[in-house]
N, C-alpha and C positions, 0 to 999 in steps of 0.2 A: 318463590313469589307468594306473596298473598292472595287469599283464593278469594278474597271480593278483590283486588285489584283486575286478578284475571276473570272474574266473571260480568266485571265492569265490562271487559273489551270485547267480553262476547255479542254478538250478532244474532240473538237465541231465534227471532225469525226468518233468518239466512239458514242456520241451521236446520229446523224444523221443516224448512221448502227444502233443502237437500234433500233430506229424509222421503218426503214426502214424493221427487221428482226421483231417486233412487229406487224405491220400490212401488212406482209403477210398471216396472219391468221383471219383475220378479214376484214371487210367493215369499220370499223374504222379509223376516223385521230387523229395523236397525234402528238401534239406541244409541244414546250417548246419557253418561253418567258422570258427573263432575264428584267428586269427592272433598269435604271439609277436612280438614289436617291433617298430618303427616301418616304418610304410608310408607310400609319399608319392601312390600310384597306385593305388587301391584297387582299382577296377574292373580292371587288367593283373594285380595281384597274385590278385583273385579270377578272373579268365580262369585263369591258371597251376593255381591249384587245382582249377578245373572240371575241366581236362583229367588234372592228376595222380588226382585223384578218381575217376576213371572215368565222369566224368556223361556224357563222349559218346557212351557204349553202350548207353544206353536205345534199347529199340525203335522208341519215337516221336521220339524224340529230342527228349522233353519232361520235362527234370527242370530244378531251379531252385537255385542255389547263395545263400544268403544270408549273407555273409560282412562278418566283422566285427574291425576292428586297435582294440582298447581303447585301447593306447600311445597310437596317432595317434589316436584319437580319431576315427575314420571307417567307415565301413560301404557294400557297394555288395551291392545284388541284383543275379545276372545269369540268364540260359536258357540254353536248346540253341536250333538252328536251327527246331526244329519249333516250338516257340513264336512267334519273332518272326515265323514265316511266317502264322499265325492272328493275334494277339496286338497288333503292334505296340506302339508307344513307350508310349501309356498304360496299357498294362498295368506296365511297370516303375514309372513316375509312381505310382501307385495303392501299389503295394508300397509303395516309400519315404516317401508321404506317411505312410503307417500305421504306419512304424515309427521316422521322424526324431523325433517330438515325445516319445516315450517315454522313445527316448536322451538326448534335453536333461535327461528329469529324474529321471535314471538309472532306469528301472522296466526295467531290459537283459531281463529272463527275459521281461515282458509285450510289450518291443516282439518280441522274438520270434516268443513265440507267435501275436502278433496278426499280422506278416507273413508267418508259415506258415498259418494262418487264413486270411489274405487271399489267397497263391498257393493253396490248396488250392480255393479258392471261385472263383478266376477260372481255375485249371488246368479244373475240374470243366466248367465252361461249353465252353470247346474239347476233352477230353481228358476225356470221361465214361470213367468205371471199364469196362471188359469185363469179361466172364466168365471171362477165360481171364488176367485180368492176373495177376502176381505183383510182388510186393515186390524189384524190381532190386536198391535201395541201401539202405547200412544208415541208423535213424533214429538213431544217435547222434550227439550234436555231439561232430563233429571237432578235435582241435586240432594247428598246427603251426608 
């Protein structure tokens, strides 16, 4: 798919309120990062942007990148260290199951939302909200 076709269909203020209504419960950040042309490595392509993104500056070093190449037609969520040190592998499983069946049938904005829903619900379990949290990273979706 073409990535202005699929960014046509996005929701960016539906998205942005997920984000937003997701880590109210949590110390947690969560991004989304759309990507322009074809990707053959999703997961290394979204690594690169974790780090250009600044996700490894959270305090807990618990934010969540969910990243998506419309072109190739793929998508990978990934964390910071603090995550996987709680978290483990099914936690990422759990993301992707929620959000692969959507993208089959193009609903892009709901599988979104539903995987920031979903990290915000399993962020919250490890990485309750404090008192003293602040909003690190911005909730808008990315693109580049």
């Amino acid at each position: 798919m073409r990535t202005k076709s699929f960014l046509e269909k996005l929701e960016h203020r539906r998205i942005a309120g997920a984000i937003r209504a997701a880590e109210a419960n949590t110390s947690g950040e969560i991004r989304v990062f759309i990507q322009h042309g074809d990707v053959s490595n999703p997961v290394a392509a979204a690594r690169a942007q974790f780090t250009r993104l600044g996700m490894t500056a959270t305090r807990d070093r618990n934010a969540v990148l969910l990243f998506v190449a419309p072109r190739s037609q793929k998508f990978a969520v990934i964390g910071d260290e603090g995550i996987h040190r709680r978290c483990g592998a099914e936690f990422w499983q759990k993301l992707v199951e929620t959000m692969r069946e959507e993208f089959r049938v193009e609903h892009f904005t709901d599988a979104l939302v539903q995987g920031i829903a979903k990290a915000g619900e399993l962020l919250s379990e490890h990485f309750p909200r404090r008192p003293d949290d602040k909003n690190e990273l911005p909730d808008n979706v990315e693109e580049g």
